[in-house]
C-alpha positions in Angstrom: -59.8 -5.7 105.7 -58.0 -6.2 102.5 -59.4 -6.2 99.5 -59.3 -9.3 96.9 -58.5 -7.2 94.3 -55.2 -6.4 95.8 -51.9 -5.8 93.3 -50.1 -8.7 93.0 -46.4 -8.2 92.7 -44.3 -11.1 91.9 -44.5 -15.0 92.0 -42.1 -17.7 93.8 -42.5 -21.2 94.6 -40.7 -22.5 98.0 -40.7 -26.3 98.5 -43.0 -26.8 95.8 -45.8 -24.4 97.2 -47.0 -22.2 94.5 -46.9 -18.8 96.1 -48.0 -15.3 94.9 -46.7 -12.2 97.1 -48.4 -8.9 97.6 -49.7 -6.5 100.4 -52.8 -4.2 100.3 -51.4 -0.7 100.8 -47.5 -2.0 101.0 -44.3 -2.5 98.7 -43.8 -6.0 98.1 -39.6 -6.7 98.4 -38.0 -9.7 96.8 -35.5 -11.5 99.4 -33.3 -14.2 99.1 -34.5 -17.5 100.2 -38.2 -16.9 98.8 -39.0 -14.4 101.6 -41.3 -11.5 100.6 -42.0 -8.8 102.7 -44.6 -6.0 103.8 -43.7 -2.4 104.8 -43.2 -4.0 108.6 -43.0 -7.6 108.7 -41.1 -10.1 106.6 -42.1 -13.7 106.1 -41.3 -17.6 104.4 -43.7 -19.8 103.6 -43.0 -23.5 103.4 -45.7 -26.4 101.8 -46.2 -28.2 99.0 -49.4 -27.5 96.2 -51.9 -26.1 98.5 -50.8 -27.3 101.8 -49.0 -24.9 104.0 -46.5 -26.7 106.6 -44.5 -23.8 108.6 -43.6 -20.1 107.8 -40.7 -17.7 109.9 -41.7 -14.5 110.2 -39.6 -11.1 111.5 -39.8 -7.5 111.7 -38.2 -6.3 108.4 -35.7 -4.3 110.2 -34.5 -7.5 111.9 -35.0 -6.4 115.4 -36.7 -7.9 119.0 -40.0 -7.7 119.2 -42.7 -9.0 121.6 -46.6 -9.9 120.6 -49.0 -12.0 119.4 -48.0 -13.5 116.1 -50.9 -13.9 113.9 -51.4 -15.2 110.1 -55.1 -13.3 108.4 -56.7 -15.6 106.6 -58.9 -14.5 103.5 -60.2 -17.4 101.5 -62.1 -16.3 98.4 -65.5 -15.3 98.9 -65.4 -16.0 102.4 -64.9 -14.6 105.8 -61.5 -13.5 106.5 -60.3 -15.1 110.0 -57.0 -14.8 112.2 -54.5 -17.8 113.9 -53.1 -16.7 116.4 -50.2 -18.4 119.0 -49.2 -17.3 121.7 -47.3 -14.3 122.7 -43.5 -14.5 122.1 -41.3 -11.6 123.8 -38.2 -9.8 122.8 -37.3 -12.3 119.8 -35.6 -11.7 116.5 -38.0 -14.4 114.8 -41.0 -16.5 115.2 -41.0 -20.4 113.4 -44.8 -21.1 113.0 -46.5 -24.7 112.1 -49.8 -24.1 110.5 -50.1 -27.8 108.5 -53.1 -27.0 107.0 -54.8 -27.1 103.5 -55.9 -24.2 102.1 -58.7 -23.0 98.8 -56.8 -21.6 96.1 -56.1 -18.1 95.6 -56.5 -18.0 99.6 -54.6 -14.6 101.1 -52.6 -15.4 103.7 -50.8 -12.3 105.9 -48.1 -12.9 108.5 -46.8 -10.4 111.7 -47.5 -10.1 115.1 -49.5 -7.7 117.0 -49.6 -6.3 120.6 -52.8 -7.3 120.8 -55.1 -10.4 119.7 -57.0 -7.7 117.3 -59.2 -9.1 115.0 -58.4 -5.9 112.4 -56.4 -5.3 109.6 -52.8 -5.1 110.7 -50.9 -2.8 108.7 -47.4 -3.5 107.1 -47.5 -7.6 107.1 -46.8 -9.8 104.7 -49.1 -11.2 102.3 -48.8 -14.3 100.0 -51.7 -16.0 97.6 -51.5 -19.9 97.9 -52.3 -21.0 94.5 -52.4 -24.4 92.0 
């Protein structure tokens, strides 16, 4: 799993969602619209303070692809879990609703795997909710 300590690259705020980007192992790229990316997977994050509403994520080369799309949750100093939705095939994009609040400086990672694979997923795109 990733490690809390990770290199943070970069901060953004979309919608008024303070938002921190960086990936354990992966080069974090600035897009346009707030997007940041992984060395796979690309991803937007939408919310307000610590409250995330929806996110859009898609392979960073912009093709189909078909899985389980997932977001890794690590809250500090707790267990890291996965939400998962169901599988999607052959799309170019996936719009997600999480609604939820998170605890600051919580890691959120966004892709989609061929399996529900409670691992870490190389290459997806990490964000740090923050006040």
């Amino acid at each position: 799993m990733r490690k809390l300590s990770m290199a943070l690259a970069g901060a953004t705020a979309v919608a008024g969602l303070a938002l921190t980007a960086g990936t354990a192992g992966a080069t974090t790229v600035h897009t346009a619209g707030g997007a940041k990316c992984g060395s796979k997977w690309c991803a937007t994050v939408r919310g307000s303070g610590l409250k995330v509403d929806t996110f859009n994520t898609h392979l960073r080369s912009y093709k189909a692809f078909s899985g389980y799309p997932y977001v890794e949750v690590e809250p500090p100093h707790k267990k890291v879990y996965f939400l998962w939705w169901n599988r999607v095939k052959n799309v170019h994009g996936f719009d997600g609703k999480l609604d939820r609040k998170f605890p600051n400086k919580t890691v959120l990672c966004f892709g989609v795997a061929p399996t529900k694979a409670y691992q870490d997923h190389p290459g997806d795109a990490c964000f740090t909710v923050h006040k």
